[in-house]
C-alpha positions as CSV (number, residue, x, y, z in Angstrom):
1,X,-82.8,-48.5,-103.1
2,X,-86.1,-49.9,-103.8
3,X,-87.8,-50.5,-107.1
4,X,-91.1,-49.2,-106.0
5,X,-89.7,-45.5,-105.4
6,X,-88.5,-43.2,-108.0
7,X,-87.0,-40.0,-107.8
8,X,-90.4,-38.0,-107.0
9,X,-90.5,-40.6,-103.9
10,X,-87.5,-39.5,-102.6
11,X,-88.4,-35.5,-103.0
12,X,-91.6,-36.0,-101.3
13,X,-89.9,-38.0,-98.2
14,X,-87.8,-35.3,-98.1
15,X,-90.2,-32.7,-97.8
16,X,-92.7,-34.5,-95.7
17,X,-89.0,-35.1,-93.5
18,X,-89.3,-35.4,-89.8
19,X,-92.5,-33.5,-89.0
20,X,-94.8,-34.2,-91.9
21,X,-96.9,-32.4,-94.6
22,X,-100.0,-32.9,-96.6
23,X,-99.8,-32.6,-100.3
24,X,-101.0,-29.0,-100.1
25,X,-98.0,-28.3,-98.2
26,X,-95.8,-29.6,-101.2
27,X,-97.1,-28.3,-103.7
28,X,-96.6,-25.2,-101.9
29,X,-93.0,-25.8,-100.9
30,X,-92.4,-26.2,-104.7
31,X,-94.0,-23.3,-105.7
32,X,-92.4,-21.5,-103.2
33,X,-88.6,-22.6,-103.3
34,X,-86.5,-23.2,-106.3
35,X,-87.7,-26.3,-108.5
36,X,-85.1,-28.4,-107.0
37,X,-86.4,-31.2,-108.7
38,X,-88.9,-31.0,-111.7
39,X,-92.1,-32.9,-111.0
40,X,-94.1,-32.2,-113.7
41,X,-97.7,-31.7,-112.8
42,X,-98.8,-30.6,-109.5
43,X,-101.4,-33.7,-109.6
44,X,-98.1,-35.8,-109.4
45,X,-97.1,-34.2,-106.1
46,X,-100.6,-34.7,-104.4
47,X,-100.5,-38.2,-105.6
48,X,-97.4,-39.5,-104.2
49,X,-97.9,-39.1,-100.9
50,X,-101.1,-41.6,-101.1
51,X,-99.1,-43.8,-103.6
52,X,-96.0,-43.9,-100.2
53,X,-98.7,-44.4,-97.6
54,X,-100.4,-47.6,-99.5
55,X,-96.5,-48.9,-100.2
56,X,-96.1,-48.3,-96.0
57,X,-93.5,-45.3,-96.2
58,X,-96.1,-42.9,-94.6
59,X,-98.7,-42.9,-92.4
60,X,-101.5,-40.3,-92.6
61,X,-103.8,-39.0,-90.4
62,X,-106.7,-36.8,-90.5
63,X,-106.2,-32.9,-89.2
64,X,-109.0,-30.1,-89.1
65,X,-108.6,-27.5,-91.9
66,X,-110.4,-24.7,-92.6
67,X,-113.0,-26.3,-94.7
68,X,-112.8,-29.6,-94.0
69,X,-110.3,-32.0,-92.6
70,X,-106.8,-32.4,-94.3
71,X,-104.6,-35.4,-94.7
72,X,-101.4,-35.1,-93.0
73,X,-98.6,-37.5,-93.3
74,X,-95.3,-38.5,-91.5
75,X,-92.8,-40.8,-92.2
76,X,-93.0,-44.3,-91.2
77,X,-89.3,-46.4,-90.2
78,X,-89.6,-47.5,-93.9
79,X,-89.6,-44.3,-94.7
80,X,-87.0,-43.4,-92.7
81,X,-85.0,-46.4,-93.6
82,X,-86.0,-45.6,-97.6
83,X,-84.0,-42.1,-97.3
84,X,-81.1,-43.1,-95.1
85,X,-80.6,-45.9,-97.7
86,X,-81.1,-43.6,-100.7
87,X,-78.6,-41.3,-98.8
88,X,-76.0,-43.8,-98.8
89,X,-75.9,-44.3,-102.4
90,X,-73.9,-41.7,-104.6
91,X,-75.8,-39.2,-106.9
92,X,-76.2,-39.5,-110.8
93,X,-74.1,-37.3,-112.6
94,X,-76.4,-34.5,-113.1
95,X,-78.5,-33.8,-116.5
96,X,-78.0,-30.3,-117.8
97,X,-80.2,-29.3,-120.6
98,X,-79.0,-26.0,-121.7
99,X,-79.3,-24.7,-125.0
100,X,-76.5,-23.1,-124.6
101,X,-74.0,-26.1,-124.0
102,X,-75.3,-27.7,-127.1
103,X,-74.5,-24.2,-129.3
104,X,-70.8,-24.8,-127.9
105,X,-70.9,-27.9,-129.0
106,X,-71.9,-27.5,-132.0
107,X,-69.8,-24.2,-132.5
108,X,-67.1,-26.4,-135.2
109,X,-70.4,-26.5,-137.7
């Protein structure tokens, strides 16, 4: 696993996956689905993807939009490489933050 991803690298490889995406698209994708992952603020999701490219993980290309032209951007072997490699490695235990685990917890006071 490389030092120079984090865990918001690995969500937007994901998402970007085999046919590509801009960062509108992923923003919209976590709007839309269940916050799988918690990014923070959307500005960090339309970041990434340039922050990947410049690192050689993507490659981005310019597409007609409606307005003007969009950046859309694929995965590069690195990238493909980064994810089959992050793949390989076993998950974290997960972090729960529940209010209500910590009242059970503390349920002896």
């Amino acid at each position: 696993m490389s030092t120079e991803l984090n865990g918001l690298s690995y969500v937007v490889l994901n998402l970007i996956g085999r046919y590509g995406a801009g960062p509108h698209d992923l923003v919209q994708m976590a709007r839309r689905g269940q916050r799988l992952y918690w990014a923070g603020a959307e500005s960090k999701i339309y970041a990434e993807p340039k922050r990947l490219a410049a690192l050689g993980y993507l490659s981005s290309e310019k597409t007609p939009g409606k307005t003007r032209d969009r950046t859309h951007y694929r995965l590069t072997d690195k990238g493909v490489r980064a994810v089959q490699e992050w793949l390989a490695l076993p998950s974290r235990f997960p972090r729960i933050q529940s209010e209500a685990a910590i009242r059970v917890q503390a349920s002896d006071l």
